[in-house]
Biopython code that builds the backbone (N, CA, C, O; Angstrom):
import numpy as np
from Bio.PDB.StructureBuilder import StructureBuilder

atoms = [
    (1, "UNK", "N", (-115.598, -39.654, -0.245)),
    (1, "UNK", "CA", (-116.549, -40.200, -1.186)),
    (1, "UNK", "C", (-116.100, -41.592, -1.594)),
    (1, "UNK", "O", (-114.908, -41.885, -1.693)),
    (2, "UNK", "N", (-117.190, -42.521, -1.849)),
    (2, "UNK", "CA", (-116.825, -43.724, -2.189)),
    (2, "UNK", "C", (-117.912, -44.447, -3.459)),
    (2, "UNK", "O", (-118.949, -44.788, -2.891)),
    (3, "UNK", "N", (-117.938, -44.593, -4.147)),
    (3, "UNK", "CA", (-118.352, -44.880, -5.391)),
    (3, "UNK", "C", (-119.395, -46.315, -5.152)),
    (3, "UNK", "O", (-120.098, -46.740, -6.068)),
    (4, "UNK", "N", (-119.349, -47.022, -3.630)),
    (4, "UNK", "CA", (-119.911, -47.818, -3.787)),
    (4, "UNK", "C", (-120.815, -47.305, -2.938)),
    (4, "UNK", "O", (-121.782, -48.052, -2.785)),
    (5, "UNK", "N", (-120.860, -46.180, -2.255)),
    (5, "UNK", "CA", (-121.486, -46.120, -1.253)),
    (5, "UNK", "C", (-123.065, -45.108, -1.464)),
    (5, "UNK", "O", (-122.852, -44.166, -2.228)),
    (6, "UNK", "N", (-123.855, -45.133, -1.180)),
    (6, "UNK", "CA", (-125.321, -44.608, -1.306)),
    (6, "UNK", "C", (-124.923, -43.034, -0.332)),
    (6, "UNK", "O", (-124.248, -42.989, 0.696)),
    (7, "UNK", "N", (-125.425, -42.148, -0.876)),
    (7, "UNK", "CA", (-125.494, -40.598, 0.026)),
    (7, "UNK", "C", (-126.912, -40.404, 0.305)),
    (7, "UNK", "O", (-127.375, -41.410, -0.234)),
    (8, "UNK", "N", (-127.935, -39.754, 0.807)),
    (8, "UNK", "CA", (-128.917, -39.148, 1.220)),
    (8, "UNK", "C", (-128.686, -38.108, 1.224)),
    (8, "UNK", "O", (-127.649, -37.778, 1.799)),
    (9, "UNK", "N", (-129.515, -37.080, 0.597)),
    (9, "UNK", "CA", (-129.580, -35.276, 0.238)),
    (9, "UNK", "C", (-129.027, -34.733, 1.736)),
    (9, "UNK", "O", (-129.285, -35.272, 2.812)),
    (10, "UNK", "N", (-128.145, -33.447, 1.520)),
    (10, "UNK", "CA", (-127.696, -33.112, 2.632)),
    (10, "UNK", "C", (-126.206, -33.973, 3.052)),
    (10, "UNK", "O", (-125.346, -33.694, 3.888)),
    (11, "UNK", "N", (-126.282, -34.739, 2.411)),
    (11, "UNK", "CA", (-125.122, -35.614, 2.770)),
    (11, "UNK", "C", (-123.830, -35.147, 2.738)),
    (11, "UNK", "O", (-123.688, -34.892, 1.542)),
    (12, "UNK", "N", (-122.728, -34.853, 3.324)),
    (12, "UNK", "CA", (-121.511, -33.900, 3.173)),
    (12, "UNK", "C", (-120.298, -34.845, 2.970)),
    (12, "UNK", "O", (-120.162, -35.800, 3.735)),
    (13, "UNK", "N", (-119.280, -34.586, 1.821)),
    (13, "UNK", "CA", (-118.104, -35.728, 1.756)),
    (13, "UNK", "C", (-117.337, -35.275, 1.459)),
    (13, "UNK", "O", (-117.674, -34.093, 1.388)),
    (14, "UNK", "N", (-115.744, -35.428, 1.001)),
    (14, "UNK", "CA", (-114.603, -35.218, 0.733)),
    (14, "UNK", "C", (-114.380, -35.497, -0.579)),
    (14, "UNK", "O", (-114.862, -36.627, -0.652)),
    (15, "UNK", "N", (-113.905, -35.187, -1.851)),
    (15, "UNK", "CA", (-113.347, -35.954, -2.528)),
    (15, "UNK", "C", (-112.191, -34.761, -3.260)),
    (15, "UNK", "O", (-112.333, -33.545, -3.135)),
    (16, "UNK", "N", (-111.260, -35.302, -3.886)),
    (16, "UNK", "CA", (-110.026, -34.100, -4.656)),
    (16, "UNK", "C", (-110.161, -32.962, -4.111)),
    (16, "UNK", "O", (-110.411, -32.037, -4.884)),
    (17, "UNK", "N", (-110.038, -32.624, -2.531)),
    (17, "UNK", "CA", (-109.786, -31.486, -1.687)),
    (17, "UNK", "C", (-110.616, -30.884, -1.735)),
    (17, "UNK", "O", (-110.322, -29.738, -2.073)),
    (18, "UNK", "N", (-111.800, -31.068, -1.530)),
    (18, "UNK", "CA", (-113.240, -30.145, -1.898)),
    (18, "UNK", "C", (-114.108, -31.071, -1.111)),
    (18, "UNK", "O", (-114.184, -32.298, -1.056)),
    (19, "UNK", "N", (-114.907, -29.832, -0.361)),
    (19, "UNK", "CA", (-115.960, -30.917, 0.197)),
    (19, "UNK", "C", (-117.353, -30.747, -0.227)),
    (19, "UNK", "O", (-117.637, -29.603, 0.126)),
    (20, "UNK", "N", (-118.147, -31.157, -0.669)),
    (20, "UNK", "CA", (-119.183, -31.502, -1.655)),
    (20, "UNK", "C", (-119.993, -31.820, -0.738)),
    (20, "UNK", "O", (-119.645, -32.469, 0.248)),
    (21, "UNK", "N", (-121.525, -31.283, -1.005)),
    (21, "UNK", "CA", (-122.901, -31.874, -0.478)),
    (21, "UNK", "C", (-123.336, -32.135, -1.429)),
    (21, "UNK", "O", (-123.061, -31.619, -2.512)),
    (22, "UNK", "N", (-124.485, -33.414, -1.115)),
    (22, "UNK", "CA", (-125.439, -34.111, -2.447)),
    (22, "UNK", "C", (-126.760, -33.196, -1.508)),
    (22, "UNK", "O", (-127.062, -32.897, -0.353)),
    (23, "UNK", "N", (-127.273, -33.022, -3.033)),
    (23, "UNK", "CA", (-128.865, -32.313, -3.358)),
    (23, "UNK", "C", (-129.596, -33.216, -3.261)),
    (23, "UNK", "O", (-130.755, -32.828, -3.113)),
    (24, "UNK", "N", (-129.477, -34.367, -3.272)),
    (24, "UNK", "CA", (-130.629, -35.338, -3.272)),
    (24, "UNK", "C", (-129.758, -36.764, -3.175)),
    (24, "UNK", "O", (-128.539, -36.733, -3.345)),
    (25, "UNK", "N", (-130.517, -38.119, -2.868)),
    (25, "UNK", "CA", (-130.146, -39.673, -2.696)),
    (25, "UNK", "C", (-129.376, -39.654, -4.295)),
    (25, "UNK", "O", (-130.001, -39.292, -5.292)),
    (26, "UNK", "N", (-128.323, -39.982, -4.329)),
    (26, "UNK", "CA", (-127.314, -40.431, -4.957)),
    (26, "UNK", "C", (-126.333, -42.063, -4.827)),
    (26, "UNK", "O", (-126.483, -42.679, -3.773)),
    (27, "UNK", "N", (-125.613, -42.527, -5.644)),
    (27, "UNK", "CA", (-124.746, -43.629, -5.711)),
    (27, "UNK", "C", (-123.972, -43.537, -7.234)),
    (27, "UNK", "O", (-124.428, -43.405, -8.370)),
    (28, "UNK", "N", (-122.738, -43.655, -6.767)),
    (28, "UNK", "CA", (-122.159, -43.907, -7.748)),
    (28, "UNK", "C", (-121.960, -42.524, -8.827)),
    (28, "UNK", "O", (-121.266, -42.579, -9.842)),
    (29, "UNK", "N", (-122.525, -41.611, -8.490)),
    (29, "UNK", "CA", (-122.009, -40.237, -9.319)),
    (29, "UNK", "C", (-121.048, -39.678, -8.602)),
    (29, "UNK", "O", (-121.201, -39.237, -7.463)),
    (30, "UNK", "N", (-119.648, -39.670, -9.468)),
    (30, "UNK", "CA", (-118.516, -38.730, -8.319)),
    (30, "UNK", "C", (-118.435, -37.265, -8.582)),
    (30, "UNK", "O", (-118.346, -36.638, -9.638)),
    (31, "UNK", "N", (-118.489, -36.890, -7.337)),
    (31, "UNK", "CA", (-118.432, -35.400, -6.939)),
    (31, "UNK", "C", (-117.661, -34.307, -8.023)),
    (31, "UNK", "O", (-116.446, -34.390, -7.848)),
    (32, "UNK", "N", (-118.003, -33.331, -9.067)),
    (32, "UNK", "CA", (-117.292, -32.688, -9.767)),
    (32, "UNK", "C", (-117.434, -33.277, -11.082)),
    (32, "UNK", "O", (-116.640, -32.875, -11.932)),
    (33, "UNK", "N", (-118.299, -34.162, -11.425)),
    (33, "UNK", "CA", (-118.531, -34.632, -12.686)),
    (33, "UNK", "C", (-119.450, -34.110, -13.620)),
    (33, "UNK", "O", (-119.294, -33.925, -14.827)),
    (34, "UNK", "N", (-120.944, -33.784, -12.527)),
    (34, "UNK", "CA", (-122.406, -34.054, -12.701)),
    (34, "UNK", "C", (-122.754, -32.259, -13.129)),
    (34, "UNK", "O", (-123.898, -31.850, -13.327)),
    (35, "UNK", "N", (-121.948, -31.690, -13.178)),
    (35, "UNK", "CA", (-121.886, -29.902, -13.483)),
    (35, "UNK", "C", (-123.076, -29.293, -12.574)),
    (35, "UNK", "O", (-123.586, -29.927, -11.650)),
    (36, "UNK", "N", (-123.430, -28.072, -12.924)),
    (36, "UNK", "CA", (-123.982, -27.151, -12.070)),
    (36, "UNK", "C", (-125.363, -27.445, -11.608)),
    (36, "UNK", "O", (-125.974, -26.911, -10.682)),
    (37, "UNK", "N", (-125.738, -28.361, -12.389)),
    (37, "UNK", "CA", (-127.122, -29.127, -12.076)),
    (37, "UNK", "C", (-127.195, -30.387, -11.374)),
    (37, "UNK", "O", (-128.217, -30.890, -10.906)),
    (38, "UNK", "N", (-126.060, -30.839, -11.342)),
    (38, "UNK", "CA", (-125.998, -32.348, -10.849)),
    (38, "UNK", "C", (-126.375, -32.104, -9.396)),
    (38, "UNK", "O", (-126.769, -31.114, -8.779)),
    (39, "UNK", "N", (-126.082, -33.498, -9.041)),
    (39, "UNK", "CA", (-126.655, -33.906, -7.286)),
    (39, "UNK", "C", (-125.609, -33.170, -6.674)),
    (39, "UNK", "O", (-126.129, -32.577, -5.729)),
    (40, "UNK", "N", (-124.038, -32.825, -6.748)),
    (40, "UNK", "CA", (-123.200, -32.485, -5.618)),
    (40, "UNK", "C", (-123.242, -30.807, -6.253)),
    (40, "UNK", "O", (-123.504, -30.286, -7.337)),
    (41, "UNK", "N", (-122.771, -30.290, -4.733)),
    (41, "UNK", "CA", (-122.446, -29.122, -4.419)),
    (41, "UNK", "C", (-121.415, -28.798, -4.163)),
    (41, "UNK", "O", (-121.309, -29.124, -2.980)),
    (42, "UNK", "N", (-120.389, -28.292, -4.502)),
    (42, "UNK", "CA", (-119.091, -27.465, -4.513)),
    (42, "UNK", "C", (-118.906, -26.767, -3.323)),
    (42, "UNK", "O", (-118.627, -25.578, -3.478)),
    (43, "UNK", "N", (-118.991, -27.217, -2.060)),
    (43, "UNK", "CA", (-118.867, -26.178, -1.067)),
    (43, "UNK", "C", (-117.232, -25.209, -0.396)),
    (43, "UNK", "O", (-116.966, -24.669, 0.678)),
    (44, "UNK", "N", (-116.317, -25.439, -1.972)),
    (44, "UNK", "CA", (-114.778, -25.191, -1.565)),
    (44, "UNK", "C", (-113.881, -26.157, -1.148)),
    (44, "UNK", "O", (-114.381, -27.280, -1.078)),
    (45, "UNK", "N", (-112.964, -26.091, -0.914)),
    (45, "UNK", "CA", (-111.327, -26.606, -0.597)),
    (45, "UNK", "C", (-111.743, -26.970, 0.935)),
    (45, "UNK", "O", (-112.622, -26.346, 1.529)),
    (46, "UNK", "N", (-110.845, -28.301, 1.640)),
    (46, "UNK", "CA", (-111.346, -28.658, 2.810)),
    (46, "UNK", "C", (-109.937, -28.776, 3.114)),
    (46, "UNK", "O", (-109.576, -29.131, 4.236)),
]
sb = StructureBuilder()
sb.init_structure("model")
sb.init_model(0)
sb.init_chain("A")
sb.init_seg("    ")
for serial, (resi, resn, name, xyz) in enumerate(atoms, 1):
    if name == "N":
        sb.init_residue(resn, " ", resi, " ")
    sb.init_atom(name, np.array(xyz, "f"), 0.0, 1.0, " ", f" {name:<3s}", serial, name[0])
structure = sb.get_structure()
């Protein structure tokens, strides 16, 4: 994950050993912030 970088829904990334999908076009929200409603998904430890 990179904070400057734009995701598109479906989008799959890395960040603090967890790999995270965004629910929808995102920028700048980091992964594990946005809680159970936010854009990323918790998909476990990578």
């Amino acid at each position: 994950w990179d904070t400057a970088s734009s995701y598109g829904g479906g989008t799959t990334v890395s960040h603090q050993g967890h790999t995270w999908k965004s629910k929808w076009w995102t920028k700048g929200e980091e992964p594990g912030t946005t809680g159970e409603w936010g854009v990323w998904q918790d998909l476990g430890a990578c």
